[in-house]
N, C-alpha and C positions, 0 to 999 in steps of 0.2 A: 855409026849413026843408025846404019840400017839394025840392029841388035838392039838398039832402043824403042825405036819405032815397033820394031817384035812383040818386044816384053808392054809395050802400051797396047798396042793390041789386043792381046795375050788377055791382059786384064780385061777390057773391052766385052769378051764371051760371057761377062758376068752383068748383063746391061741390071738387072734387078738392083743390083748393088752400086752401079754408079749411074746410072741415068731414073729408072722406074719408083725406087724408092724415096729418094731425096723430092724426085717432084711430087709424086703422088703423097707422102706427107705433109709437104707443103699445099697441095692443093687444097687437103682434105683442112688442113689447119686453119686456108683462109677463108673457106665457105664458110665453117664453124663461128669465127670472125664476125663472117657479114649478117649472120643468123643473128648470133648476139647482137649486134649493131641495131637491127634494127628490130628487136625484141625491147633492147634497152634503151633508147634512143638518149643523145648528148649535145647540150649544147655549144659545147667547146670542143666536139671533133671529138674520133673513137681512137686513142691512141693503143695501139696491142703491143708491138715487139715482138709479135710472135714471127716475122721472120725468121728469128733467131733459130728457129727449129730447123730449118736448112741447114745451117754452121752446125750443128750438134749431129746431123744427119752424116754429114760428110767428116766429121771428125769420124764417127764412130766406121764410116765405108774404108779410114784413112786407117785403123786401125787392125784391120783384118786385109788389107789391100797388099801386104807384103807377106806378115804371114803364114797366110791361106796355102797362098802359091810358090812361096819361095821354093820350098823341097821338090816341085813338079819345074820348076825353070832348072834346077840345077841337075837336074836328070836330064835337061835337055841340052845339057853342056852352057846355060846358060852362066858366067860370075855373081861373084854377090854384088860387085861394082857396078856392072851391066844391070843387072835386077835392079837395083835400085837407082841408078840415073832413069832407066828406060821408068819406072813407075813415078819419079818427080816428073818426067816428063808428060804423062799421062796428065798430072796433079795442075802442072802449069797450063794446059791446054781444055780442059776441062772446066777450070774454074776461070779462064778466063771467058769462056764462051759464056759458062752459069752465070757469072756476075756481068755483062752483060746485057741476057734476059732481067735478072734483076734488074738491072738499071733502066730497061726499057720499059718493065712492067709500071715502076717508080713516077716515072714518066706519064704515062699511061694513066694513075694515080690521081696525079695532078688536073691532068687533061679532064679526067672525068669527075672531078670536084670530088672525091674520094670516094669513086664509083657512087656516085650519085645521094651517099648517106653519110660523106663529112670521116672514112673511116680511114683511119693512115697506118695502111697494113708494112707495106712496105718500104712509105717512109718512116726513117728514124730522125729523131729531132735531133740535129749539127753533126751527127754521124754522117748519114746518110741524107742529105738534105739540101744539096747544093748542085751546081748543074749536071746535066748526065755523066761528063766525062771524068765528073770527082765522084760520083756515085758507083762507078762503075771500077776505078782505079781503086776506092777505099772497099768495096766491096769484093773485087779480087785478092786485094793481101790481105783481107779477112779471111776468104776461102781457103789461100794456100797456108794461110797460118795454123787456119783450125785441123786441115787434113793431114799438113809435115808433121803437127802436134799431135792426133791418132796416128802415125805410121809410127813416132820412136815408141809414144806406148806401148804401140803393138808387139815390137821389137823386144822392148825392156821384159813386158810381157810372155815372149817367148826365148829370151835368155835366162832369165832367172825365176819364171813363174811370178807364183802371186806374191810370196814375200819381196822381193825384188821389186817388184809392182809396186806394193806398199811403201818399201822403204823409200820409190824417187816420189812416192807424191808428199812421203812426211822431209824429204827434202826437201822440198819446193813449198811447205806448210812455213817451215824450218827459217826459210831465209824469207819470206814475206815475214813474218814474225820478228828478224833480227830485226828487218831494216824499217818498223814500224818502233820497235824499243829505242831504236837505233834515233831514230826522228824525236820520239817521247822525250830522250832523255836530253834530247840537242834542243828543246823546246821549237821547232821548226816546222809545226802544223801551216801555222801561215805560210811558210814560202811553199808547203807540199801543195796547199790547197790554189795558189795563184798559180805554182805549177800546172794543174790539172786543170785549170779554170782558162788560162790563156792562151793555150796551144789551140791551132785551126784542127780544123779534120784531117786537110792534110798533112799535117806535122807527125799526128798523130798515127795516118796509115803510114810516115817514114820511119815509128818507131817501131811497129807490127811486123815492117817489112824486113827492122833486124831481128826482130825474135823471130819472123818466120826462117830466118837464114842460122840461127842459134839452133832452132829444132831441128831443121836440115841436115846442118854437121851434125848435131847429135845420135840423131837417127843413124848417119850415116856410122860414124862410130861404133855405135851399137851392135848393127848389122854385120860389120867384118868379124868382128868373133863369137858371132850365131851359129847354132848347133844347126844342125839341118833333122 
């Protein structure tokens, strides 16, 4: 355990990359936000999403986060097992704290009738939209889904380069593709769409949370037979 705790650390020395950047884009995102809000003013409330730039921030920190440093932990007698529990461990602790401040910011949101100009930056409508403690739970295994998802990238990324890169994202094209023909030809639009339609939020962060555990092993797979 303490060899985990190491390697989270370890990463830590890189605050730019996982604490300065993710918020300071966000920050910068939601001033911008509120500038337009009330440039453009709405009578039905300022809906953005732009949240979402957080999730894309920390996919991409997720994706250099093993990487980067892998060849410098393994000079330090660090495993690749070790490296990469010690860095999900980073991944789960970090984003739960992030998510969180999200949820309290969300909070916050409400409180201030959407800082005072009607703007729902970071609420999201049935996503993110229900008491703190579902806000904060569905916006955790959004965080680790999106960062376990940049770390195999990153992985894939540095086992095979770019053609290898290309080829898993035209897999993953590949099989959304089937299983849309797959639906077409079964004529089963309507059971897709009541699918999609009747699931809670949290239904939904228990299916996130197995694709966050899909990426996981994946990654982790990956990584055992990485080049250093």
């Amino acid at each position: 355990m303490k060899t985990l705790v190491n390697v989270a650390r370890f990463h830590l020395v890189d605050r730019v990359t996982y604490a300065a950047l993710p918020w300071g884009v966000l920050a910068f995102t939601f001033v911008v936000n509120l500038v337009i809000a009330a440039i453009v003013p709405t009578q039905n409330g300022y809906y953005t999403g732009a949240v979402s730039s957080f999730y894309f921030i920390l996919l991409a920190a997720g994706s250099i986060s093993l990487t980067r440093g892998l060849p410098f932990g393994m000079m330090l007698g660090v495993s690749r097992r070790s490296y990469y529990l010690g860095t999900s461990l980073l991944v789960v602790l970090l984003c739960a704290g992030y998510s969180l401040a999200l949820a309290m910011l969300e909070g916050l949101e409400r409180t201030t009738a959407g800082w005072g100009n009607q703007v729902h930056f970071f609420r999201v409508s049935w996503l993110l939209a229900g008491p703190w403690y579902e806000t904060w739970l569905t916006s955790f295994v959004l965080l680790v889904c999106f960062w376990l998802y940049g770390m195999w990238c990153g992985l894939v990324y540095r086992r095979w380069s770019l053609p290898g890169l290309t080829v898993f994202f035209i897999a993953q094209g590949l099989t959304v593709l089937i299983a849309v023909i797959a639906v077409w030809l079964s004529h089963s639009w309507s059971d897709v769409g009541t699918f999609f339609s009747s699931p809670t939020a949290l239904v939904l962060t228990g299916i996130l949370a197995a694709a966050a555990a899909v990426f996981g092993v994946g990654g982790y797979t990956t990584l055992r037979r990485t080049t250093v």
